[in-house]
N, C-alpha and C positions, 0 to 999 in steps of 0.2 A: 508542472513540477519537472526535474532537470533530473539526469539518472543522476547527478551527484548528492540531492537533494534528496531523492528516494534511497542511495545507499546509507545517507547518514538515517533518516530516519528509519530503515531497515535494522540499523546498530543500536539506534538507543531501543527500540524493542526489540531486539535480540533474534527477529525474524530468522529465522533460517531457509540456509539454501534450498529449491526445490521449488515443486510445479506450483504450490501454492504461492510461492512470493513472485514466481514470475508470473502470477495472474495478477497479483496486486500491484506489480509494477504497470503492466500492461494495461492495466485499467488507471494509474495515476499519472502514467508519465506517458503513457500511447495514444490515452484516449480510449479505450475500447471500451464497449458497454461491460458490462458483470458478466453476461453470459458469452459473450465472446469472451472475454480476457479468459474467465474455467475455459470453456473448450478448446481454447490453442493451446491452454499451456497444461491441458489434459487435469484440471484441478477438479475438485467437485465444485457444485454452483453454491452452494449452504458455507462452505467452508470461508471460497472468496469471499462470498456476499459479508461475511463474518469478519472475516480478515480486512477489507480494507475499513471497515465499521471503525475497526481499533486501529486500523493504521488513522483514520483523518483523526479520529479521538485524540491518540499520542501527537497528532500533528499539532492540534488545538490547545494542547496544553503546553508543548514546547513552544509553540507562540507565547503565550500565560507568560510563562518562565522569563524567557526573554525578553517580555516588557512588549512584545509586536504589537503592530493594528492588525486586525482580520483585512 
């Protein structure tokens, strides 16, 4: 995933700024495992772990919407 890819799907879930979305970026668009992406970006591990759950969720249905292939 592309940071511009991750901001827009940042907007359509309304994510907000802070250490949690920079772990979920770090984790979708860096590469970094879950418990690396929490510990650089100072998040808890349960939160990410959580967080990017509904981040691929919203991804999966925004594909839905827009007719994509997986």
């Amino acid at each position: 995933m592309t940071d511009a890819q991750f901001d827009a799907l940042a907007s359509l879930m309304r994510m907000r700024a802070g250490s949690l979305r920079d772990a979920v970026r770090q984790h979708l668009v860096d590469g970094l495992s879950v418990p690396e992406a929490a510990r650089s970006a100072g998040a808890d591990y349960r939160g990410t772990s959580y967080a990017i759950k509904r981040a691929l969720a919203a991804l999966e249905l925004a594909r839905t919407a827009a007719g994509a292939q997986q």
